[in-house]
Every structure is written in structure tokens, then in C-alpha cells.
PQR file with spaces between the fields and no chain letter, atoms N, CA, C, O and H, PARSE charges and radii, in Angstrom:
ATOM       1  N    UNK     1      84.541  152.064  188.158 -0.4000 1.5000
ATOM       2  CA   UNK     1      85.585  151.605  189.036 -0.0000 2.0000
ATOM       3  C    UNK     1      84.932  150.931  190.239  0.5500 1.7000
ATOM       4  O    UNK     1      84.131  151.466  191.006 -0.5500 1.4000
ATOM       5  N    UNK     2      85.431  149.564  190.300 -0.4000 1.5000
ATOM       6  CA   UNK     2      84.795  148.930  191.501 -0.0000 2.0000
ATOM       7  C    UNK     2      84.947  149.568  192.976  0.5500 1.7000
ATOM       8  O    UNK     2      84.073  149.493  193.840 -0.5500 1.4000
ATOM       9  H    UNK     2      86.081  149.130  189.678  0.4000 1.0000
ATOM      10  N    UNK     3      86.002  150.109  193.103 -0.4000 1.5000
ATOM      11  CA   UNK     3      86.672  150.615  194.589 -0.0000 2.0000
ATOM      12  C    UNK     3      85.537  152.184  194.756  0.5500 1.7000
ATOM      13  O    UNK     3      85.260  152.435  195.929 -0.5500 1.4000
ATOM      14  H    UNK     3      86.712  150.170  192.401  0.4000 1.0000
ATOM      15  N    UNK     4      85.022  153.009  193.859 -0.4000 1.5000
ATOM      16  CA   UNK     4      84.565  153.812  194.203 -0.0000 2.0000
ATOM      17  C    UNK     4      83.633  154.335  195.347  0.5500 1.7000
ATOM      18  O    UNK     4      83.650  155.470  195.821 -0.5500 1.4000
ATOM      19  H    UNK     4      85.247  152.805  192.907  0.4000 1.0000
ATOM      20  N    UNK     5      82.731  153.188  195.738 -0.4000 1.5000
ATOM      21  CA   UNK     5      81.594  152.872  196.900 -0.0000 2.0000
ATOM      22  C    UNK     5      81.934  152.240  197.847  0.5500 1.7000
ATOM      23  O    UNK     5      81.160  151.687  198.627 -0.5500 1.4000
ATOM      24  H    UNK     5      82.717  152.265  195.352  0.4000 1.0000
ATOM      25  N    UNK     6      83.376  152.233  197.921 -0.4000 1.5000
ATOM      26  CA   UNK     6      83.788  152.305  199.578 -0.0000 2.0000
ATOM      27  C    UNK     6      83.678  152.707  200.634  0.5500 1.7000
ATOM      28  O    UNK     6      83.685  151.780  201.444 -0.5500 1.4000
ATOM      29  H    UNK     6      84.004  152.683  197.286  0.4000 1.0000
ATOM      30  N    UNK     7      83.538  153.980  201.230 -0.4000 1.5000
ATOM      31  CA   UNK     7      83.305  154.492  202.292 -0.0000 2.0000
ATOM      32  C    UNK     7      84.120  154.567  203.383  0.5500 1.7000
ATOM      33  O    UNK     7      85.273  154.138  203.444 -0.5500 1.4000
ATOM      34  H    UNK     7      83.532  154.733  200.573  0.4000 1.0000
ATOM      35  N    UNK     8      83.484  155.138  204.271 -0.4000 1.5000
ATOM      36  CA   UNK     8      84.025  155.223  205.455 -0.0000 2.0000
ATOM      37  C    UNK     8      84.400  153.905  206.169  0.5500 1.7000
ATOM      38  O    UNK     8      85.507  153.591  206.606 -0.5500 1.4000
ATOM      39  H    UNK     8      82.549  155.487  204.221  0.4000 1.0000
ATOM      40  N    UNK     9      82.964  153.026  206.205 -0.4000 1.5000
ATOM      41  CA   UNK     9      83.506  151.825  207.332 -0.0000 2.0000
ATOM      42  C    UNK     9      84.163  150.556  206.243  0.5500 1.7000
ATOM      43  O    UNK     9      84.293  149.372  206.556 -0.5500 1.4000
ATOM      44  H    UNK     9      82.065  153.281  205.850  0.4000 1.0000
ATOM      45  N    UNK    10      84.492  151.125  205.021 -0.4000 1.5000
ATOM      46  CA   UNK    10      84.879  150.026  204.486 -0.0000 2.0000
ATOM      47  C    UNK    10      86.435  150.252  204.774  0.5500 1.7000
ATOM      48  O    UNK    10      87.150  149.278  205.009 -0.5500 1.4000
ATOM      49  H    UNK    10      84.386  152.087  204.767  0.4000 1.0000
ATOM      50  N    UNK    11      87.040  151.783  204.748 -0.4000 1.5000
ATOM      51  CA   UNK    11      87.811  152.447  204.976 -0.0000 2.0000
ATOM      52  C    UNK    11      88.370  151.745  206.256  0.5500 1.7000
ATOM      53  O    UNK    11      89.162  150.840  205.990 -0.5500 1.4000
ATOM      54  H    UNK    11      86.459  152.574  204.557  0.4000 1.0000
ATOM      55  N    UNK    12      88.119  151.975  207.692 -0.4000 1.5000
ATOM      56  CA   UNK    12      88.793  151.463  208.281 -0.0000 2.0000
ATOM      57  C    UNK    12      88.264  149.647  208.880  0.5500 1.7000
ATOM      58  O    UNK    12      88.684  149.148  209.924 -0.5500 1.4000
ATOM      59  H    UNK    12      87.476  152.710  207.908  0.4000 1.0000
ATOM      60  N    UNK    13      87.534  149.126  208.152 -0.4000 1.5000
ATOM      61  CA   UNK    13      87.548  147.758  207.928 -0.0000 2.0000
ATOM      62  C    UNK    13      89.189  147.014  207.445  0.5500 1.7000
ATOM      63  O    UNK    13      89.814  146.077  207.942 -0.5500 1.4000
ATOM      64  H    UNK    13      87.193  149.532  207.304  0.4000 1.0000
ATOM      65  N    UNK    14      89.508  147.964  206.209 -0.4000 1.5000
ATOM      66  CA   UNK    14      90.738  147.605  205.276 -0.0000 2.0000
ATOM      67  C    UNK    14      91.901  148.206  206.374  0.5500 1.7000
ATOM      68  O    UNK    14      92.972  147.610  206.490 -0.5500 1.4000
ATOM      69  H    UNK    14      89.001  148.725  205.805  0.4000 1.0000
ATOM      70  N    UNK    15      91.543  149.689  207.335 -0.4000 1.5000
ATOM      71  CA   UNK    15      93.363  150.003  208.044 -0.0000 2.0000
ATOM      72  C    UNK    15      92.980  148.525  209.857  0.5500 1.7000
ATOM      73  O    UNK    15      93.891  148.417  210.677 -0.5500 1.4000
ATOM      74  H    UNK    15      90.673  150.173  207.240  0.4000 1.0000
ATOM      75  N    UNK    16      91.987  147.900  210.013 -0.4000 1.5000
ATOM      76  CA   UNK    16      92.011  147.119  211.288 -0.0000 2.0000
ATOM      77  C    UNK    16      92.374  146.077  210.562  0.5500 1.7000
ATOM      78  O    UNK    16      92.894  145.374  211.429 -0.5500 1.4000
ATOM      79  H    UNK    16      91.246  147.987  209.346  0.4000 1.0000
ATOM      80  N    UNK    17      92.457  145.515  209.612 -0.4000 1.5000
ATOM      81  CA   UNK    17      93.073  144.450  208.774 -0.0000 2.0000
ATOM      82  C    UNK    17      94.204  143.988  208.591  0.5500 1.7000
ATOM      83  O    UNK    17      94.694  142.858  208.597 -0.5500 1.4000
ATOM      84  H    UNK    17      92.036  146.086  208.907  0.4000 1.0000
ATOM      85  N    UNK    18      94.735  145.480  208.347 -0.4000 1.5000
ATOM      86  CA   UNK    18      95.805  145.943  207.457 -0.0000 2.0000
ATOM      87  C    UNK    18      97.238  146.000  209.265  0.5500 1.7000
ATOM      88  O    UNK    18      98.464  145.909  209.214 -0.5500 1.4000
ATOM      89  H    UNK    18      94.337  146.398  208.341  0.4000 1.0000
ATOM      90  N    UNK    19      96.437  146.156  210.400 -0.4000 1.5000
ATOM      91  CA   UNK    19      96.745  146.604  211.753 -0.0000 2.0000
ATOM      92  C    UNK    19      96.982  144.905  211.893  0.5500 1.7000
ATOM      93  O    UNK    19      98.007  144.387  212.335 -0.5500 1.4000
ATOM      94  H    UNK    19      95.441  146.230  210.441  0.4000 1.0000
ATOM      95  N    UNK    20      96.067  144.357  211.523 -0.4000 1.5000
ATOM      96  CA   UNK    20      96.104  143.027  212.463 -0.0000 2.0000
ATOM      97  C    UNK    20      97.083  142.041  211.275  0.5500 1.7000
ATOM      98  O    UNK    20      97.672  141.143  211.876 -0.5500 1.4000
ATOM      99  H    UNK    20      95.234  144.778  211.164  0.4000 1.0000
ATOM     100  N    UNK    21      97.315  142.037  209.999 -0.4000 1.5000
ATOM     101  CA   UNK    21      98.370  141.458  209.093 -0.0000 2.0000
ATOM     102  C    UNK    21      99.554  141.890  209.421  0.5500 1.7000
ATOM     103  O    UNK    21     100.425  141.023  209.490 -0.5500 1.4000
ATOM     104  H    UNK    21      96.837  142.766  209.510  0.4000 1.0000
ATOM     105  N    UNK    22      99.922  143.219  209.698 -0.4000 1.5000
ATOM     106  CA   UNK    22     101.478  144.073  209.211 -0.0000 2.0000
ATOM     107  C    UNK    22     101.320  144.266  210.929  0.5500 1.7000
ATOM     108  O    UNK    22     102.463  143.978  211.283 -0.5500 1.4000
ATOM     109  H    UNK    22      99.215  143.923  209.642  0.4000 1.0000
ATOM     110  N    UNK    23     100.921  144.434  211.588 -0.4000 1.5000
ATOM     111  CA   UNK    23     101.340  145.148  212.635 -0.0000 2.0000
ATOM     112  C    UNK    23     101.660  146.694  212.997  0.5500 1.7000
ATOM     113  O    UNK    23     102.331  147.275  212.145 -0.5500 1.4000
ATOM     114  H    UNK    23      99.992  144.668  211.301  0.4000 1.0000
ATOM     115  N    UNK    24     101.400  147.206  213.773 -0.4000 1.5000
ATOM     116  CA   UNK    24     101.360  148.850  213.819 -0.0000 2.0000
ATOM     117  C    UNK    24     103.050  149.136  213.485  0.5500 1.7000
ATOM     118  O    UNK    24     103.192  150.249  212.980 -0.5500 1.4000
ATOM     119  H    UNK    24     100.855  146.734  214.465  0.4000 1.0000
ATOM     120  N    UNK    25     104.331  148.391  213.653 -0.4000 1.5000
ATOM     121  CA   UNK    25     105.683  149.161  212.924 -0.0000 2.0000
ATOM     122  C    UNK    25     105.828  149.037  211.735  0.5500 1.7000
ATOM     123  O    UNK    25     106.769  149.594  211.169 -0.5500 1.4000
ATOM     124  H    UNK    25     104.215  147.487  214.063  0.4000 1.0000
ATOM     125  N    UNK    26     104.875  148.229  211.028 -0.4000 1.5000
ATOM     126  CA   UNK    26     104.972  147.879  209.643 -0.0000 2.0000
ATOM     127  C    UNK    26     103.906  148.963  208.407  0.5500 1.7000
ATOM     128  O    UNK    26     103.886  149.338  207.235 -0.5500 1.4000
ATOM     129  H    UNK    26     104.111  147.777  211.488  0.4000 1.0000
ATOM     130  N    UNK    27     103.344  149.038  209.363 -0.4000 1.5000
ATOM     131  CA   UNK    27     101.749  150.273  208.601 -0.0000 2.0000
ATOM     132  C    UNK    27     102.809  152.153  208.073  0.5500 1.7000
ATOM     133  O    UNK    27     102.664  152.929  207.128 -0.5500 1.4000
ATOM     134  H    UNK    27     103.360  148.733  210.315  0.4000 1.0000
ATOM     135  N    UNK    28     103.297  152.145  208.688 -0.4000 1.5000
ATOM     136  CA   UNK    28     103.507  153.514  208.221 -0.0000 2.0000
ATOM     137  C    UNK    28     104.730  153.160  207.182  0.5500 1.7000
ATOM     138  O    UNK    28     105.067  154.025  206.373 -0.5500 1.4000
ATOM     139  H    UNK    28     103.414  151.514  209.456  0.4000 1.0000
ATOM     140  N    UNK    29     105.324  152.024  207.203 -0.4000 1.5000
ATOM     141  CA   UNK    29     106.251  151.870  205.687 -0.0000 2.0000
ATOM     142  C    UNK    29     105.094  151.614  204.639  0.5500 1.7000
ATOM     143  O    UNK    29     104.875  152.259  203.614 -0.5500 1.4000
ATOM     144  H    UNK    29     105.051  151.321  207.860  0.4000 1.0000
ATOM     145  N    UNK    30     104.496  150.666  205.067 -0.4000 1.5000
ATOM     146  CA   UNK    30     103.348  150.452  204.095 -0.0000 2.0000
ATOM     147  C    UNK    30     102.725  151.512  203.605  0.5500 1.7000
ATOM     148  O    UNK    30     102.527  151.413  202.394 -0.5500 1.4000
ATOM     149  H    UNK    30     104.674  150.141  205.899  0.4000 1.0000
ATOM     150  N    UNK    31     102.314  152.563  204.127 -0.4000 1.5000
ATOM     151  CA   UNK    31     101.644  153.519  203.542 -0.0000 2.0000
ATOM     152  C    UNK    31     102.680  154.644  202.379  0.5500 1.7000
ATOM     153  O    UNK    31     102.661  155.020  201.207 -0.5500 1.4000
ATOM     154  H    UNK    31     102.475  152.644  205.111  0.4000 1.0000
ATOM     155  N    UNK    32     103.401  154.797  203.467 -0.4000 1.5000
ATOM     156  CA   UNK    32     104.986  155.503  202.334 -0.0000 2.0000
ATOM     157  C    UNK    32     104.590  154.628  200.987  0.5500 1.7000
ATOM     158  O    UNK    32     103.803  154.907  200.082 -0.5500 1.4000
ATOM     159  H    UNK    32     103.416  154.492  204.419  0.4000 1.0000
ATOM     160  N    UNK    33     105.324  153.607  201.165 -0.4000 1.5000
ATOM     161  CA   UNK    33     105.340  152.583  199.772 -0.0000 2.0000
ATOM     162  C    UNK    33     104.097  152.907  199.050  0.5500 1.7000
ATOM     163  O    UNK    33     104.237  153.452  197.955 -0.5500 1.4000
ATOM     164  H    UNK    33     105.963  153.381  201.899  0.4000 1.0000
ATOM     165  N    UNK    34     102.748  152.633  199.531 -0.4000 1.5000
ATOM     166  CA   UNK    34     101.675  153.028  198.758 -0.0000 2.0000
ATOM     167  C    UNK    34     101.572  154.331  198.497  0.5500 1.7000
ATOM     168  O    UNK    34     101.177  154.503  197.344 -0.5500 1.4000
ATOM     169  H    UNK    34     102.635  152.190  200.420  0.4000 1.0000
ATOM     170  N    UNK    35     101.771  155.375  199.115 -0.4000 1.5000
ATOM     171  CA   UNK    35     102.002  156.874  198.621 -0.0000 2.0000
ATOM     172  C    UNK    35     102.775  156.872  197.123  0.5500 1.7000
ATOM     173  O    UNK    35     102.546  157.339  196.007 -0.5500 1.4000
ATOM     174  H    UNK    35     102.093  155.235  200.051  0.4000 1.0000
ATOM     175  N    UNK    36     103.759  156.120  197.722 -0.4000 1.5000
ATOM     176  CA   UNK    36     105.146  156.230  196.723 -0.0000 2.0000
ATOM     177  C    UNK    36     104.301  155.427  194.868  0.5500 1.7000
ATOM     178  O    UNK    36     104.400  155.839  193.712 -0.5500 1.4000
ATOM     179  H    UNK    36     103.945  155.740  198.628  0.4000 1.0000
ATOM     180  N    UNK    37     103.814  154.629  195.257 -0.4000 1.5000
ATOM     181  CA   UNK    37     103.281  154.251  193.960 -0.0000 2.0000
ATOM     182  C    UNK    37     102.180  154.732  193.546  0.5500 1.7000
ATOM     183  O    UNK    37     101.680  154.448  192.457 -0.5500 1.4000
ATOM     184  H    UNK    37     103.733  154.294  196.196  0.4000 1.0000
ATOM     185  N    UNK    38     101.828  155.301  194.157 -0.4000 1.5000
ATOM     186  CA   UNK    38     100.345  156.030  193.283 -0.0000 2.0000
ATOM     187  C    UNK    38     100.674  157.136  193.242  0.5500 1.7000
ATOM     188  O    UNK    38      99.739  157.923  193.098 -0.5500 1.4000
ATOM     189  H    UNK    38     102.235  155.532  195.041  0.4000 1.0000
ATOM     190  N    UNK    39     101.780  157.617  193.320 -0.4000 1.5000
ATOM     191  CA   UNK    39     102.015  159.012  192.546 -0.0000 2.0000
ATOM     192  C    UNK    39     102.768  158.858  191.385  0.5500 1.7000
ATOM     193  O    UNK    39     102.609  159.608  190.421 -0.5500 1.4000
ATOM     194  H    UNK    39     102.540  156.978  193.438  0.4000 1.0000
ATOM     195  N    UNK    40     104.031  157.432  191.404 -0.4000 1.5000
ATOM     196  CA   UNK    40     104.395  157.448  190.231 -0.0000 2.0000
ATOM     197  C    UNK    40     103.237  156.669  189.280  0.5500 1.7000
ATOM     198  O    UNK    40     103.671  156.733  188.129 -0.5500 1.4000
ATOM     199  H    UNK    40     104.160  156.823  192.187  0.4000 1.0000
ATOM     200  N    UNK    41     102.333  156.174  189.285 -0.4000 1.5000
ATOM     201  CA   UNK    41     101.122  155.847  188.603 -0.0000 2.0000
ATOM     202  C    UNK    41     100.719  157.264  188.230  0.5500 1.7000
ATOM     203  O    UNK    41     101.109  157.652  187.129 -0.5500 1.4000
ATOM     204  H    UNK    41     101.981  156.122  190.219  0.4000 1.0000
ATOM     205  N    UNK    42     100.129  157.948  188.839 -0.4000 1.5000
ATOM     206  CA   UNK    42      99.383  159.594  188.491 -0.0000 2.0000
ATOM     207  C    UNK    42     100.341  159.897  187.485  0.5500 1.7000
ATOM     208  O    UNK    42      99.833  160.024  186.371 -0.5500 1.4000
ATOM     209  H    UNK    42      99.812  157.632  189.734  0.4000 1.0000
ATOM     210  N    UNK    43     101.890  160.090  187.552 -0.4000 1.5000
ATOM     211  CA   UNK    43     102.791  160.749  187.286 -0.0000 2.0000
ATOM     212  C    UNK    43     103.062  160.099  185.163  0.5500 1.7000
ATOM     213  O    UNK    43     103.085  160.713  184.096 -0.5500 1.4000
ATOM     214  H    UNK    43     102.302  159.987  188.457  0.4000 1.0000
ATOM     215  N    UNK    44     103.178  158.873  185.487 -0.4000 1.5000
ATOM     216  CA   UNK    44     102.727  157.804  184.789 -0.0000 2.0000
ATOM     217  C    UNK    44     101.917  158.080  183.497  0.5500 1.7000
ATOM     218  O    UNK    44     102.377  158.228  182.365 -0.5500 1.4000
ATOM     219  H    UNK    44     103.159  158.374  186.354  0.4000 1.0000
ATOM     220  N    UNK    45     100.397  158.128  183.953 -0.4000 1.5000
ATOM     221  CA   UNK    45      98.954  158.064  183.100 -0.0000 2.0000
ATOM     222  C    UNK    45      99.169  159.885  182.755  0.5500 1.7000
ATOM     223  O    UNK    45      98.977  160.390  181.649 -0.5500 1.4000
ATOM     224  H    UNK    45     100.023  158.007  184.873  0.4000 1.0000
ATOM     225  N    UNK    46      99.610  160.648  184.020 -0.4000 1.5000
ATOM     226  CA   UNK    46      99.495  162.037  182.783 -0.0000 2.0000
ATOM     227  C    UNK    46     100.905  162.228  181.945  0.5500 1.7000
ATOM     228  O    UNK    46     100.980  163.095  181.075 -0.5500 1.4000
ATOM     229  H    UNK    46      99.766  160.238  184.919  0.4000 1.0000
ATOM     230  N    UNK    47     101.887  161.467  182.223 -0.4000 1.5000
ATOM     231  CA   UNK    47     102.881  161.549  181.007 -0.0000 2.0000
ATOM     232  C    UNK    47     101.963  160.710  179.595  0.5500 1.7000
ATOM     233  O    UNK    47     101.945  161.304  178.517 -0.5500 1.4000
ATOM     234  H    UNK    47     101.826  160.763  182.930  0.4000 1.0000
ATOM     235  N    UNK    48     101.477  159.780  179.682 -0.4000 1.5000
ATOM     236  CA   UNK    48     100.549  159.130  178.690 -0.0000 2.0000
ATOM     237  C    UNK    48      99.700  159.866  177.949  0.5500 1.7000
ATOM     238  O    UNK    48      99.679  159.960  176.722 -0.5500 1.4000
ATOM     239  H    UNK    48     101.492  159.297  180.558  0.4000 1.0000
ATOM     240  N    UNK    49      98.806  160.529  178.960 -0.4000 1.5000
ATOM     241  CA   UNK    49      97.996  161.462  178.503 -0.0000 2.0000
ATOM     242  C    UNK    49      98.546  162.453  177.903  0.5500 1.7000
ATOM     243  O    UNK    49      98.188  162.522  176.727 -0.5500 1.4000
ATOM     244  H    UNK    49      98.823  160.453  179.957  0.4000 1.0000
ATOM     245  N    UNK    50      99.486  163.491  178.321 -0.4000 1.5000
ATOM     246  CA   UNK    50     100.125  164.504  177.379 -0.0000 2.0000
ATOM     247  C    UNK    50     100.887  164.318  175.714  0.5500 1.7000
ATOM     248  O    UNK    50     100.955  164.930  174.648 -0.5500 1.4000
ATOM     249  H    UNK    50      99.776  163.435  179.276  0.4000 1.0000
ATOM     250  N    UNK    51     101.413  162.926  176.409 -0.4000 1.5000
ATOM     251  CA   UNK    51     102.186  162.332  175.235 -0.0000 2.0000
ATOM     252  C    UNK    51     101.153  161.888  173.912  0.5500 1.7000
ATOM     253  O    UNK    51     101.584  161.732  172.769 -0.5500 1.4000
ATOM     254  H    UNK    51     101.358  162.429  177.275  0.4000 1.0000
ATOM     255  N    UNK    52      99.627  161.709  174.327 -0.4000 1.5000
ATOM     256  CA   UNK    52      98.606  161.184  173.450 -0.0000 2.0000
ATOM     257  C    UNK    52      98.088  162.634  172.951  0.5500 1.7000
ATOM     258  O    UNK    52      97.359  162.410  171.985 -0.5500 1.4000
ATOM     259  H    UNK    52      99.277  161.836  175.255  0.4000 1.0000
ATOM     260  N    UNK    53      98.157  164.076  173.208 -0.4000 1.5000
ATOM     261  CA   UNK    53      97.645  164.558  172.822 -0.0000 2.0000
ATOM     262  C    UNK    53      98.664  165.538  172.587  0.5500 1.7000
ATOM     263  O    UNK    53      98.330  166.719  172.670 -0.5500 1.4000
ATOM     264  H    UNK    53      98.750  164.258  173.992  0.4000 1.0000
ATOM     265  N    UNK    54      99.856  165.247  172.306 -0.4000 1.5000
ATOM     266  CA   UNK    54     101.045  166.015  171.741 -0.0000 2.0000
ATOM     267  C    UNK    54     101.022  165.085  170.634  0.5500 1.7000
ATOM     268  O    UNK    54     101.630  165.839  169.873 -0.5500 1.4000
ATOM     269  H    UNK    54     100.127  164.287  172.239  0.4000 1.0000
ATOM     270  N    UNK    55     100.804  164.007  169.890 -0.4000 1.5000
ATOM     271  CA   UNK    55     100.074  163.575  168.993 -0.0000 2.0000
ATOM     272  C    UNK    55      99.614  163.292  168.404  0.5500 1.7000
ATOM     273  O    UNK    55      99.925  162.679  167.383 -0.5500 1.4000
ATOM     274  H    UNK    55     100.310  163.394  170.507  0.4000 1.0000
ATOM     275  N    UNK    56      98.137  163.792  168.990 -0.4000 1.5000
ATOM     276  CA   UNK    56      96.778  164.274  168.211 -0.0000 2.0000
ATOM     277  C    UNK    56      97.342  165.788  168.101  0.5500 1.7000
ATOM     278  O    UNK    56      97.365  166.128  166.918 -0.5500 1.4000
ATOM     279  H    UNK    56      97.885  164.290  169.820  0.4000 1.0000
ATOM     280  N    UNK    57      97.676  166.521  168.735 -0.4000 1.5000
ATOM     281  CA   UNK    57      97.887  167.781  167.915 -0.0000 2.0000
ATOM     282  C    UNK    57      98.949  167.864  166.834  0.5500 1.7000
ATOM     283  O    UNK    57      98.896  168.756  165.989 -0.5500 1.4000
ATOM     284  H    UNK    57      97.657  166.245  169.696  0.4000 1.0000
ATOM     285  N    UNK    58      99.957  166.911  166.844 -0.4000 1.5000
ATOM     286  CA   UNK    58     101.049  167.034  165.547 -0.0000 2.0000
ATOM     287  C    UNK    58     100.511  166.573  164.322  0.5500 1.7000
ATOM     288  O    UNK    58     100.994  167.076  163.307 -0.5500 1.4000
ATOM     289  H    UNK    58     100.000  166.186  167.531  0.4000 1.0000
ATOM     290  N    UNK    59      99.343  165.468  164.149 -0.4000 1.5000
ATOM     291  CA   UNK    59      98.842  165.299  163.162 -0.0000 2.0000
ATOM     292  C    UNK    59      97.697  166.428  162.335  0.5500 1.7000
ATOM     293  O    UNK    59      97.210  166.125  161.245 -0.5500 1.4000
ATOM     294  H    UNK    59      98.951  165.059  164.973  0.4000 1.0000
């Protein structure tokens, strides 16, 4: 995964960016929204995953 060796100052490189595009009333919807989709992603890949090995075990 490319994103893995990010870090710290890459970390808030991306929220002074993110400050100076959206503006500080716009950052905390933004983050909701991104919360909001990477859980239905998680939520997502392990319905996939269970569903792939409900199955592999029926066969």
C-alpha cells in the first residue's frame, strides 16, 4: 500500500492543506464524511470477506 509510509509530518502536511483548501468550517464536515466512508468500506470488505468464506466452507 502506497499510503503506508506516511507519517507524522506527512500527516499534518495533508490537515495545513486540507486548512488552507476547505477552510477551518468546512474540515470537521469533511472529516465526518471521511469517517462516514471508511467505515462503510471496512463494513463493506468484511461483509465480502465473510460472504467468501461462508462459501469456501459450503463447498
Amino acid at each position: 500500500m502506497p499510503f503506508g509510509n506516511i507519517g507524522i509530518p506527512g500527516l499534518v502536511l495533508i490537515i495545513i492543506l486540507a486548512l488552507i483548501i476547505f477552510g477551518p468550517s468546512k474540515l470537521p464536515e469533511l472529516g465526518k464524511a471521511a469517517g462516514n466512508t471508511l467505515k462503510e468500506f471496512k463494513n463493506a470488505t468484511k461483509d465480502l470477506i465473510s460472504d467468501k468464506e461462508s462459501d469456501k466452507d459450503a463447498k
